[in-house]
C-alpha positions in Angstrom: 121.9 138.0 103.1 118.2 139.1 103.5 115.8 137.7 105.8 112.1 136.7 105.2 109.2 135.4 107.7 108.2 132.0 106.6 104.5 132.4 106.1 104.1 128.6 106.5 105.5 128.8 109.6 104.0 132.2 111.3 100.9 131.6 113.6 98.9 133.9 114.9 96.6 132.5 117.8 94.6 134.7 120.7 92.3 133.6 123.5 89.7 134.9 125.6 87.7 134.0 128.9 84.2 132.7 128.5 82.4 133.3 131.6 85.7 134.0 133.6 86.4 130.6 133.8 87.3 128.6 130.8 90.1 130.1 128.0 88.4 130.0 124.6 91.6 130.0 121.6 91.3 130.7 118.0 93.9 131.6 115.6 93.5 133.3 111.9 95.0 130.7 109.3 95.9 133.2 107.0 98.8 135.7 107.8 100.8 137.8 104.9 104.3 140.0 106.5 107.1 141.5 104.7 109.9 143.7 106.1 113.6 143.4 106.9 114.5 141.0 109.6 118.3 140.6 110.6 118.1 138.0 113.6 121.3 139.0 114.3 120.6 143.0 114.5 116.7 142.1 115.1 116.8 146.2 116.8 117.3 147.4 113.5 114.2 145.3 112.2 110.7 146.5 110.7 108.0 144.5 109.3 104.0 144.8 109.0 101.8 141.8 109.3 98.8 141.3 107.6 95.9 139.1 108.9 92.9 138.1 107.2 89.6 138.5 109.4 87.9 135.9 107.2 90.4 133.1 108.2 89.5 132.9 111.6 88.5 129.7 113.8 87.6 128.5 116.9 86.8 124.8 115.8 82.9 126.6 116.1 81.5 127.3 113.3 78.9 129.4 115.4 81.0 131.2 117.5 83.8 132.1 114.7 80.6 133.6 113.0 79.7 135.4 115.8 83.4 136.7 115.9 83.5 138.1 112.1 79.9 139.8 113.3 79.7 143.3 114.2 79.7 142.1 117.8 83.2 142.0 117.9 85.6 141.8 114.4 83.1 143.4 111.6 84.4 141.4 108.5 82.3 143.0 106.4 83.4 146.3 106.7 87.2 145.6 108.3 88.4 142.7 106.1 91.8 142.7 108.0 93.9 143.2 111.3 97.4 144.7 110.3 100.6 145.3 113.2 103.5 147.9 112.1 106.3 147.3 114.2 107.9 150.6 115.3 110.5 149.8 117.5 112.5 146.5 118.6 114.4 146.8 122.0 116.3 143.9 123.8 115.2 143.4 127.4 117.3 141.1 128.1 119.4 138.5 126.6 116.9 136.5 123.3 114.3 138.8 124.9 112.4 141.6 123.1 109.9 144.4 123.3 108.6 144.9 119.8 106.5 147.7 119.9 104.5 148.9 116.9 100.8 150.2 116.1 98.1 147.6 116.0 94.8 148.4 113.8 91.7 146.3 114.1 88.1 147.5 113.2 89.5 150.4 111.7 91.1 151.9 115.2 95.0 151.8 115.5 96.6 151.8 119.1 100.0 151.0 120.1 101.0 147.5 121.0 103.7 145.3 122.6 104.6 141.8 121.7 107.1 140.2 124.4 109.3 138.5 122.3 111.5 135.7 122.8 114.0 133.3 120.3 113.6 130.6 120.5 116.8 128.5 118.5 118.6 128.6 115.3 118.9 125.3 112.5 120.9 125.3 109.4 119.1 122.6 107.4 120.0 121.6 103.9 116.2 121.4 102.9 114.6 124.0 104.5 117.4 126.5 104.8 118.7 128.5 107.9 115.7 129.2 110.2 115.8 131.4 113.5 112.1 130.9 115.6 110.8 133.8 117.3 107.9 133.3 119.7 105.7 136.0 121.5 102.6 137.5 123.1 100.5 140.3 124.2 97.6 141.3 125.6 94.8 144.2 124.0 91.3 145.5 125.7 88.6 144.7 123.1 87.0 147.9 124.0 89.8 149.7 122.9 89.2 148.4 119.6 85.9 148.7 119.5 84.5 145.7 120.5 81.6 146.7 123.0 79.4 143.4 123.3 79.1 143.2 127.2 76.5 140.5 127.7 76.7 139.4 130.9 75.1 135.8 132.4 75.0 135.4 136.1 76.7 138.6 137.0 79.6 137.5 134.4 81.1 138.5 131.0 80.4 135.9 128.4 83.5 137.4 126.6 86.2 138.9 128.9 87.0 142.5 127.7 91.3 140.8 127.4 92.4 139.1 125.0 95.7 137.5 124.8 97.6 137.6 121.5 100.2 135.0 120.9 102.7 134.8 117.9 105.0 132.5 116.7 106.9 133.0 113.1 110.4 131.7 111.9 112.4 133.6 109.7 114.8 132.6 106.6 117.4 133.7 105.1 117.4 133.8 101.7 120.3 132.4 99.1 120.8 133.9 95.6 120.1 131.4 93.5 122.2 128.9 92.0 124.3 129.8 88.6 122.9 133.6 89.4 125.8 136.5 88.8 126.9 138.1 91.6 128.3 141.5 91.8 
């Protein structure tokens, strides 16, 4: 049977240093994927995630505004962030490089999610789930992001930013009374 990420259950979250001290986290609350996902031949997967720039927060509304600016994500003119997966490899047992091409702003550059699984359910209301959690790391400036303001010999916004994931996938049932072949 096919498998589908659960966009009710994929989160998309990064963070950044503010002054090289504290961690600053947002996530986007809108994420669209579709691709072939076999948990149990997850090499053999490919999938492309969509997020939209629009739906991002930081719990400040000043700060997520400044985000979406041309100081850093450019809604206006780059709408969306999208990750192609390329090429899953096992590192080591429920461990996984998925390697693929990252575009924000425009600019695509290869990227790495560390992936781990997390555990498998079979439930009778919600189907059979696998969880899948990761993260990465990207250079803003790579992306171009340039905004270096600097207070007291210090970035405001460190120039990494840490990208974590965490999606479940489903596999889906043909549904009841439907012919089979």
């Amino acid at each position: 049977m096919p498998w589908q990420i659960d966009p009710m259950h994929t989160q998309v979250e990064f963070s950044a240093k503010h002054f090289g001290m504290m961690t600053v986290r947002g996530h986007f609350q809108e994420v669209a994927t579709r691709g072939d996902i076999d948990p149990a031949q997850l090499e053999n997967a490919h999938f492309e995630v969509t997020i939209n720039v629009a739906s991002l927060t930081t719990n400040n509304p000043q700060r997520d505004n400044d985000l979406r600016s041309s100081y850093f994500l450019e809604l206006d003119k780059f709408p969306t962030i999208t990750f192609k997966s390329t090429r899953i490899q096992a590192t080591a047992p429920d461990q996984y490089a998925v390697a693929g091409d990252l575009t924000v702003k425009g600019i695509t550059r290869p990227f790495t999610l560390q992936l781990q699984r997390y555990g498998e359910v079979n439930d009778p209301t919600m189907g059979h789930r696998v969880s899948f959690g990761g993260e990465g790391q990207i250079n803003r400036k790579d992306f171009g992001m340039e905004f270096d303001m600097l207070a007291d010999n210090r970035l405001v916004v460190s120039h990494e930013i840490k990208i974590f994931v965490e999606a479940e996938v489903v596999e889906q049932t043909s549904p009841a009374g439907a012919a089979t072949s």
